[in-house]
C-alpha positions as CSV (number, residue, x, y, z in Angstrom):
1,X,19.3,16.8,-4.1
2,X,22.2,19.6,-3.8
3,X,20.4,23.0,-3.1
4,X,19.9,25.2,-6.3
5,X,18.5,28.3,-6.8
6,X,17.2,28.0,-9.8
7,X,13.6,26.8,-10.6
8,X,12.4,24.3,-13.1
9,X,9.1,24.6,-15.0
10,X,8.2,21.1,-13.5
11,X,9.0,22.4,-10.0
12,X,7.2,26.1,-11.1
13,X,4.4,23.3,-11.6
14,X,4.6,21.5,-8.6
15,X,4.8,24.6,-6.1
16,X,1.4,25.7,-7.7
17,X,-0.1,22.8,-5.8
18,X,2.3,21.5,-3.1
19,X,5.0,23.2,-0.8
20,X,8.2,22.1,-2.1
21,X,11.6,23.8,-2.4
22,X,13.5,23.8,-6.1
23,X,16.8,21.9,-4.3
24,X,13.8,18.6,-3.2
25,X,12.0,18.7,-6.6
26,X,14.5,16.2,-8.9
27,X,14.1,13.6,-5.5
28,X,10.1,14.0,-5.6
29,X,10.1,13.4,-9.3
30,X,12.3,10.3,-9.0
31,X,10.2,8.9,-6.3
32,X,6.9,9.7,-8.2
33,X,7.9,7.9,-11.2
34,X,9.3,4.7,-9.0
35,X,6.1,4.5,-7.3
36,X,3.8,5.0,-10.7
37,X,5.7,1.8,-12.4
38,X,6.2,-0.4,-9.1
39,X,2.4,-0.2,-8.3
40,X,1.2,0.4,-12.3
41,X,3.1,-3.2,-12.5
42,X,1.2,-4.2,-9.5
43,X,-2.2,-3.1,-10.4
44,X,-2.1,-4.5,-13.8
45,X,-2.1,-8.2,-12.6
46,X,-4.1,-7.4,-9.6
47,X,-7.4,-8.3,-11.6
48,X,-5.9,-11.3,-12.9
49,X,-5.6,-12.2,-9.3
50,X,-9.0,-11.0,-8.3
51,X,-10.2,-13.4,-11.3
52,X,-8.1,-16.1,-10.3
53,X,-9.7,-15.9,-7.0
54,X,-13.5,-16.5,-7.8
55,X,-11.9,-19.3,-10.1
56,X,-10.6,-20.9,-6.9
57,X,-13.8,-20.0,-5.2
58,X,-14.4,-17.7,-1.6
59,X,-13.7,-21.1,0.5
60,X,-10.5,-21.9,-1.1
61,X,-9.7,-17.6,-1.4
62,X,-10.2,-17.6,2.6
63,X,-8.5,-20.8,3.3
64,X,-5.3,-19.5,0.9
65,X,-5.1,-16.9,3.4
66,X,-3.4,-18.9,5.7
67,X,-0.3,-19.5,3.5
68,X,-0.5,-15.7,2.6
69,X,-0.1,-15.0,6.1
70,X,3.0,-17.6,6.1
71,X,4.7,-16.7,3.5
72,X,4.2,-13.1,4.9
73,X,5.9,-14.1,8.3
74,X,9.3,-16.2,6.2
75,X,9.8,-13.5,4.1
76,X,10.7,-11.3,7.4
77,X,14.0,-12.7,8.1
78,X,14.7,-13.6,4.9
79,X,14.5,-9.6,4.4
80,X,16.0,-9.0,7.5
81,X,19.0,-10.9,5.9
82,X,19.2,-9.0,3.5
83,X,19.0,-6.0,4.6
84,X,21.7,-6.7,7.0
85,X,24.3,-8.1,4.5
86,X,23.7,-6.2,1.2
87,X,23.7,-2.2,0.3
88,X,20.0,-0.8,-0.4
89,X,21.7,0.4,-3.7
90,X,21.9,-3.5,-5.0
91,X,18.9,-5.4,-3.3
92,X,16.2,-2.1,-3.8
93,X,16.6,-2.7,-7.6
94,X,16.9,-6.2,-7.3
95,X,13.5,-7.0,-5.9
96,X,12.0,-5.3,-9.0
97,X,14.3,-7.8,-11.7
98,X,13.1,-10.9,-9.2
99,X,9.3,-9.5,-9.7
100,X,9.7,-9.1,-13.0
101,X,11.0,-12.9,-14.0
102,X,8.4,-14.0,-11.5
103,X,5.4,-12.3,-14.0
104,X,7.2,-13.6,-17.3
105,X,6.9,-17.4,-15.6
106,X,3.6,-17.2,-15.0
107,X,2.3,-15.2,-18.6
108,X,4.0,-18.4,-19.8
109,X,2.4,-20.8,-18.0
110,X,-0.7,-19.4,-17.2
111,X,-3.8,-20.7,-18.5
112,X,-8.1,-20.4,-18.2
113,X,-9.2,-23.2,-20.4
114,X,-7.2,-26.0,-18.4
115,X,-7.1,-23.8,-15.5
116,X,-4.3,-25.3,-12.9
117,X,-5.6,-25.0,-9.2
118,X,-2.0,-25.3,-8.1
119,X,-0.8,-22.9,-10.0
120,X,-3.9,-20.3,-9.5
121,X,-3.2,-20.7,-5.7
122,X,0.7,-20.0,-6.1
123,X,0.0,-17.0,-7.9
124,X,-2.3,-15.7,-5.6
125,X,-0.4,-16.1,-2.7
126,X,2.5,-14.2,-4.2
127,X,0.5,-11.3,-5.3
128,X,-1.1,-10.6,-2.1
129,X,3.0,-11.3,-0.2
130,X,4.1,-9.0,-2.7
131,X,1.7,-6.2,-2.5
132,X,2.5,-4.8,1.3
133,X,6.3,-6.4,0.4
134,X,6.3,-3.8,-1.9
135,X,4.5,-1.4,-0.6
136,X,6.5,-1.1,2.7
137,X,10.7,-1.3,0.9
138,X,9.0,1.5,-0.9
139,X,8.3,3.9,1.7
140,X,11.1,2.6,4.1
141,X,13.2,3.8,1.8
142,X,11.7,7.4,1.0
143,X,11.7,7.7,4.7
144,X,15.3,7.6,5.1
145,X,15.4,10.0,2.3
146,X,13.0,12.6,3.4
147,X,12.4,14.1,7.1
148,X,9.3,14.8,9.2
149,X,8.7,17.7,8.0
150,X,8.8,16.9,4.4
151,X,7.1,13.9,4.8
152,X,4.0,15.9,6.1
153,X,4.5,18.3,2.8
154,X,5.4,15.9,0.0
155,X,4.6,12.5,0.5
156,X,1.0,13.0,-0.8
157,X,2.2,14.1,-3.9
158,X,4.9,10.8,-4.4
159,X,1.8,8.9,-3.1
160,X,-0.4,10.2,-6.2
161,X,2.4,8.8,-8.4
162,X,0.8,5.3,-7.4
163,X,-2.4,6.3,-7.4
164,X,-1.9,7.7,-11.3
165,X,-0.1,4.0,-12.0
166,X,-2.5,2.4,-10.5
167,X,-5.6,4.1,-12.9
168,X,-3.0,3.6,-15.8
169,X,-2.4,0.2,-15.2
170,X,-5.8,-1.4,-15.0
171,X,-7.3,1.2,-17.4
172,X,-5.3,0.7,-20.4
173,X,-3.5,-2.5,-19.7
174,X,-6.3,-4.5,-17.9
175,X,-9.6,-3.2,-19.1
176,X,-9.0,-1.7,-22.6
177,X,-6.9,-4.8,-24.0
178,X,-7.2,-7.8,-21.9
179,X,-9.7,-8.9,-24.5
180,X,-6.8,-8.4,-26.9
181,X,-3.8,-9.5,-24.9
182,X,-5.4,-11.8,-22.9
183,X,-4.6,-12.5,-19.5
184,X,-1.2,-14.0,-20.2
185,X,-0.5,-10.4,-22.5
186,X,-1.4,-8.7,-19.0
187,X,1.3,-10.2,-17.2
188,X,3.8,-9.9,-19.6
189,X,3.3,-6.0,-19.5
190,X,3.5,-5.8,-15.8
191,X,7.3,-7.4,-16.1
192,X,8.4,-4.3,-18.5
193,X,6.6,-2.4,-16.0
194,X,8.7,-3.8,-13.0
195,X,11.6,-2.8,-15.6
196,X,11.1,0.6,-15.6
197,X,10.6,0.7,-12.2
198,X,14.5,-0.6,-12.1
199,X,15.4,2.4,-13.9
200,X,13.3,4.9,-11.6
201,X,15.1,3.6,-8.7
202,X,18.4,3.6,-10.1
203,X,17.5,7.4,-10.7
204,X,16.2,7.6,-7.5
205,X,19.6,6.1,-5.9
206,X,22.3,8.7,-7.2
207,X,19.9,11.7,-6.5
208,X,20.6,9.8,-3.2
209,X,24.1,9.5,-2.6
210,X,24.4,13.2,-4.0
211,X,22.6,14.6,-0.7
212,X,25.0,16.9,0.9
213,X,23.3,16.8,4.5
214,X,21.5,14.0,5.3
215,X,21.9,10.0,4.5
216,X,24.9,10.3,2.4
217,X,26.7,7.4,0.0
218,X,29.1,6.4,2.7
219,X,25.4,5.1,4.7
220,X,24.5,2.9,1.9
221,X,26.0,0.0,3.4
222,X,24.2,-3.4,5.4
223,X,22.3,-2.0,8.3
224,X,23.2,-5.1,10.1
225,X,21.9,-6.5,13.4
226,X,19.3,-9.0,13.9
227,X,17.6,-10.7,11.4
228,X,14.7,-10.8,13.3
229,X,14.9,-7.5,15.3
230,X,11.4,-6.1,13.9
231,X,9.4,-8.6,16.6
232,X,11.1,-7.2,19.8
233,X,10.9,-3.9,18.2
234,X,7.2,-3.7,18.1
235,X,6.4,-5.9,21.0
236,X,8.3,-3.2,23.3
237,X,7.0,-0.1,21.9
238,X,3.3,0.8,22.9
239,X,3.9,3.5,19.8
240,X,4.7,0.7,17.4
241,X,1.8,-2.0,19.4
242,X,-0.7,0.8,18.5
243,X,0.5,1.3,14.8
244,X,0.1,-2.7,14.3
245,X,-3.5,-2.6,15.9
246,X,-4.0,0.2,13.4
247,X,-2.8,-2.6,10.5
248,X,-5.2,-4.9,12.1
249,X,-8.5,-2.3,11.5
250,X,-7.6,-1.9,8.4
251,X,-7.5,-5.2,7.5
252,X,-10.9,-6.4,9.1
253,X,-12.5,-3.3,7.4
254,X,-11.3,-4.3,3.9
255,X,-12.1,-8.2,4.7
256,X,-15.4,-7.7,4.8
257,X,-16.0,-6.2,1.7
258,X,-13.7,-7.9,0.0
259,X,-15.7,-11.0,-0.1
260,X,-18.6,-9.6,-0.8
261,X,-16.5,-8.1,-3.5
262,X,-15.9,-11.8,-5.1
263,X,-19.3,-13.1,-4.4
264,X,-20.7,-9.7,-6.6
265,X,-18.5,-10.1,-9.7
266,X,-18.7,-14.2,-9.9
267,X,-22.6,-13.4,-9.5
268,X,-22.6,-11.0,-12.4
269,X,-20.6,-13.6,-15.1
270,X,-21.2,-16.9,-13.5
271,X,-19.7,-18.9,-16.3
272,X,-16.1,-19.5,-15.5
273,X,-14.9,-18.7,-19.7
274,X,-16.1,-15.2,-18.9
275,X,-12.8,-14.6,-17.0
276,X,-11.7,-11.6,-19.2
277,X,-14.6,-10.2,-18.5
278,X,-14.3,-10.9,-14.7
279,X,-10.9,-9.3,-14.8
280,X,-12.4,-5.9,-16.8
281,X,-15.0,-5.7,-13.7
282,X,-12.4,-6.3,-11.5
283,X,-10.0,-3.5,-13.2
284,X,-12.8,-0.6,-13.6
285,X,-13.2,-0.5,-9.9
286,X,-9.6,-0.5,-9.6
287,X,-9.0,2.1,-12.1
288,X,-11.9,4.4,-11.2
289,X,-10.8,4.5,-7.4
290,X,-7.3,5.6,-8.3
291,X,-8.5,8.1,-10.7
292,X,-10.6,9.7,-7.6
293,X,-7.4,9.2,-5.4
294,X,-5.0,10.7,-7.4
295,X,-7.3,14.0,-7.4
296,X,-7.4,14.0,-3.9
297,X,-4.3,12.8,-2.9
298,X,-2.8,16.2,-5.4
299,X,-5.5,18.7,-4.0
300,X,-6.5,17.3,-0.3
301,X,-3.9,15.3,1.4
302,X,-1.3,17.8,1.8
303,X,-3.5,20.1,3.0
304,X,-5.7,18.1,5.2
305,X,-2.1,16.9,6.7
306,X,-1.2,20.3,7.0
307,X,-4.1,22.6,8.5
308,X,-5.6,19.5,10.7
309,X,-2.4,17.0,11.2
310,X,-2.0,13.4,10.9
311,X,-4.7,12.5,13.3
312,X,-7.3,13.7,10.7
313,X,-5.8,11.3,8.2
314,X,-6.4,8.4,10.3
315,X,-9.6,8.7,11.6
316,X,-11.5,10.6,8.5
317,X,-12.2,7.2,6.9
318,X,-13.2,4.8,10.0
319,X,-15.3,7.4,10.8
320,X,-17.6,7.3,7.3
321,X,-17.1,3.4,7.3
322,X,-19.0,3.4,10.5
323,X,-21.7,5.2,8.6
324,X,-21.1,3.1,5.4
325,X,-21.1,-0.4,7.2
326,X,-24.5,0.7,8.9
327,X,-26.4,1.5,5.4
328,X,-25.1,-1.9,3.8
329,X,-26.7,-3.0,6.5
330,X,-30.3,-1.9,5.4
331,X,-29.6,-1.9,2.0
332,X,-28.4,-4.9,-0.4
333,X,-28.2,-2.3,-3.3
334,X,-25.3,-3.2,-5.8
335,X,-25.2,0.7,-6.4
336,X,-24.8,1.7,-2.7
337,X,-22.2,-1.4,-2.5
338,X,-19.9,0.1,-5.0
339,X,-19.9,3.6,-3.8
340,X,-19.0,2.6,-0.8
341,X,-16.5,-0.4,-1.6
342,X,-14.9,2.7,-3.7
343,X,-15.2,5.2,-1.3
344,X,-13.4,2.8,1.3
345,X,-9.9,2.1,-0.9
346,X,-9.7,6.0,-2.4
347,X,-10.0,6.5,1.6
348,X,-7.2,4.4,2.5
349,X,-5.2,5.5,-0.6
350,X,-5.4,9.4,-0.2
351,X,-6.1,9.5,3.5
352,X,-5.0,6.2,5.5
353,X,-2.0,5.1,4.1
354,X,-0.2,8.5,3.6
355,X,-1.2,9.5,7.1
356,X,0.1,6.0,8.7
357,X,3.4,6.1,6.6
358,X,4.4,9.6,8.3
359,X,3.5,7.8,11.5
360,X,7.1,6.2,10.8
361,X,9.2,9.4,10.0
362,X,10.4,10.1,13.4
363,X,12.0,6.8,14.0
364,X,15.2,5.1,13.2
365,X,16.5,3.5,10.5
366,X,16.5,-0.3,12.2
367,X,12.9,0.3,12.8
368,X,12.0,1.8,9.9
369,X,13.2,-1.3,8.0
370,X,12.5,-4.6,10.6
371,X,9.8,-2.9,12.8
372,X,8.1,-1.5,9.8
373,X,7.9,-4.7,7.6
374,X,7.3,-7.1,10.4
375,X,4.2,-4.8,10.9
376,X,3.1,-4.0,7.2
377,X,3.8,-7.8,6.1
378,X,3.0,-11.1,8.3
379,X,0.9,-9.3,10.7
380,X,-1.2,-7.7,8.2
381,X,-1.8,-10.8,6.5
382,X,-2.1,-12.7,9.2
383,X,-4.9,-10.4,10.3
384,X,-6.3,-11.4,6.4
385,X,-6.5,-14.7,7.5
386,X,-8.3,-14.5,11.1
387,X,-10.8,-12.1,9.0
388,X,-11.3,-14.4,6.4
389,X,-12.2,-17.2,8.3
390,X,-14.0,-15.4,10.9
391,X,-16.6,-13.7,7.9
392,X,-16.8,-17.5,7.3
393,X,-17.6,-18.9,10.5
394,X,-20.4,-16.1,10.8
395,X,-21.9,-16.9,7.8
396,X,-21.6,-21.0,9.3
397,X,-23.1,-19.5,12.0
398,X,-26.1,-18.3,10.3
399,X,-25.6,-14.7,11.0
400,X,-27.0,-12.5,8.4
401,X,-25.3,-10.0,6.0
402,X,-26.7,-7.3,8.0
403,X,-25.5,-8.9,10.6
404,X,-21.9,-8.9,9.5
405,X,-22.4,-5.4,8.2
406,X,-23.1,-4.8,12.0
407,X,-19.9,-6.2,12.8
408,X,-17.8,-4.0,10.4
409,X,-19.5,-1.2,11.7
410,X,-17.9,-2.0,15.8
411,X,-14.6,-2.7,14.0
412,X,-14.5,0.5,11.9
413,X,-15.2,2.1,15.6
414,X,-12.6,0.7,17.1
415,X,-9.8,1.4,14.1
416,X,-10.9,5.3,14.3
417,X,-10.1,5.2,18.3
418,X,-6.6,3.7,17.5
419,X,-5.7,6.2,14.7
420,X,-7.0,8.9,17.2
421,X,-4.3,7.9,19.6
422,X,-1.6,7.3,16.9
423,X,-2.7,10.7,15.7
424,X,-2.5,12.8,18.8
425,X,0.8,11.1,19.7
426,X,2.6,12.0,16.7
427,X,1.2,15.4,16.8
428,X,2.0,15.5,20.2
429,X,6.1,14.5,20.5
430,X,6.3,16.9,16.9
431,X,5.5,19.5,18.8
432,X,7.9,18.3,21.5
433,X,10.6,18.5,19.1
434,X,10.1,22.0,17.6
435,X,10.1,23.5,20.9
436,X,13.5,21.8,22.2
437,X,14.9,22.9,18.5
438,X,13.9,26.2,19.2
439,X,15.0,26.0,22.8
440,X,18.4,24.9,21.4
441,X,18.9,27.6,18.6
442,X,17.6,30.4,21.1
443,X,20.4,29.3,23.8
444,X,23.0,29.0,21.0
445,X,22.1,32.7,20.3
């Protein structure tokens, strides 16, 4: 990312909707196209999970849960070790080749007419351990390679690189040709998917190593240090305790619906040889919320994020889901469901997740990598878990879907007051740091 003066007609492009400088465009582009094959490979299988799910039924969905959540919490220090013995450079396009053999294994083995419980559970567990895996190497890395302020600019345009794989994926892979390709087929594309991501990120790595000022090739070495430094990280930080409770609002928000979610679509083809179709339900509401996202993530997140700051990122959607969880509560309208189960992830896509992610950009490297995964991972999932079984022991209870609606509505109040604080704190010690920078250049002069 060496500074140029010249301007491409991609970054010509690209200024007409987003602040960016000509010498950070070829870095943006890279990181665009990792993130639309990593999450286009993703989102592709993602309704063959979904289906796989109300195959294995909501019971044995919540109880699965469990070993999400474990699996979540092993794979920290097995991360943390390598992170501290291998260069980002090998294990970042690694990861991709191992997720890619992991999709060819099961396209191969993978079957609806003598449908394999054991299998259907492995798979499931590894999709949803692999989604905020992912998800969080992805934007540790991107945070090393962009600062603060950049971040605040830019990261809503990488993050609509996702959203646009995450309409392709389901669209044309998933809806359009499952009934072609099967479900096997659809796994077997999300592998060459995973392979281009390999490539994006080999991109990605030189543009890298060529940066004359910041993280340079002589940092891409083993960050080193405790495998399981990410715990004490978070547990003495009331900066990093509040981002995790943030995780856990999130996660009780989307449990709730999700469930209801499984219980619509199985309701809609109750005959389990109506998979594909399952899966096509399952893909058009993925594909039609990224299609909204990436419109607003293009258009709205950068400049939400600019003219009213983080803290309206965070709080813009707990706020409506408070209103949202209160209508489902009068209303068992599949219509009104939908809108607002799409609503709720475009939310977290072009709002909530962009606007958490910059909540990381002024920390270090160590925490950036351990602190951020050990929050992002096993205590996300494990917060999938203690929702999942508590929407279940309601229901035991008797407590009615209003009821529960009820419920989401206090927890969607409590995730807004959270992000508030997050919000104002990060606002708060950026505005901290521009005045000591200023202080500093004015005494230097």
């Amino acid at each position: 990312m060496a500074p140029t003066t010249k301007t491409s007609p991609l970054g010509s492009l690209l200024s007409r909707v987003v602040v960016i400088e000509p010498r950070e465009v070829p870095a943006v582009v890279a990181s665009f196209f990792l993130f639309f094959f990593m999450w286009a490979g993703y989102f592709a299988v993602r309704p063959v999970r979904e289906t796989v799910g109300t195959l294995l039924g909501r019971q044995a969905v919540a109880d699965l849960w469990l070993y999400t959540a474990l699996f979540s919490i092993l794979i920290i220090p097995a991360f943390g070790v390598v992170v501290a013995r291998f260069r980002r450079s090998t294990f970042l396009p690694w990861t991709y080749g191992v997720v890619a053999g992991a999709m060819l294994f099961v396209g191969l083995t993978l079957s609806t007419t003598t449908f394999s419980p054991l299998l259907g559970k492995a798979f499931y567990v590894f999709i949803s351990v692999l989604n905020l895996f992912l998800i969080s190497m992805f934007w540790s890395f991107l945070l090393e390679l962009f600062d603060r302020g950049q971040s605040k600019r830019l990261f809503g345009t990488i993050a609509a690189g996702g959203s646009l794989g995450a309409f392709f994926a389901p669209l044309v892979v998933t809806d359009v040709t499952v009934k072609y390709i099967g479900l096997n087929g659809v796994l077997f594309a999300s592998a060459g998917l995973f392979v281009a991501a390999i490539v994006s990120q080999r991109i990605l790595l030189r543009l890298w190593s060529a940066r004359p000022l910041a993280t340079s090739a002589a940092e891409d070495k083993p960050i080193g240090g405790n495998v399981f430094a990410g715990v004490p990280l978070v547990l003495r930080s009331p900066y990093l305790l509040g981002i995790a409770l943030f995780i856990v609002g999130i996660s009780a928000v989307n449990t709730i619906l999700y469930f209801e979610q499984l219980r619509v679509v199985a309701d809609l083809y109750p005959n389990p040889a109506d998979a594909p179709l399952r899966a096509q339900v399952f893909a058009r509401f993925d594909w039609i919320v990224q299609g909204l996202t990436v419109l607003t993530q293009v258009f709205l997140t950068g400049q939400i994020a600019k003219r009213f700051g983080v803290t309206a990122l965070l709080t813009i959607l707990p706020v409506a889901m408070v209103l949202g969880f209160f209508a489902l509560a009068g209303s068992t309208s599949f219509v009104l469901f939908a809108s607002i189960f799409i609503f709720r992830r475009v939310g977290e896509y072009a709002f909530v997740r962009p606007g958490r992610e910059m909540l990381w950009s002024p920390l270090d490297k160590e925490t950036k990598y351990k602190a951020k995964n050990t929050v992002d991972v096993p205590i996300y999932r494990a917060a999938d878990y203690v929702g999942a079984q508590a929407t279940v022991w309601l229901g035991a209870l008797g407590v009615t879907a209003a009821g529960v609606m009820a419920v989401g509505a206090a927890l969607a109040a409590l995730w807004g007051v959270v992000g508030w604080w997050l919000g104002r704190r990060f606002e708060t010690d950026a505005a901290r740091e521009r005045i000591a920078t200023r202080t500093a250049q004015e005494s230097r002069a």
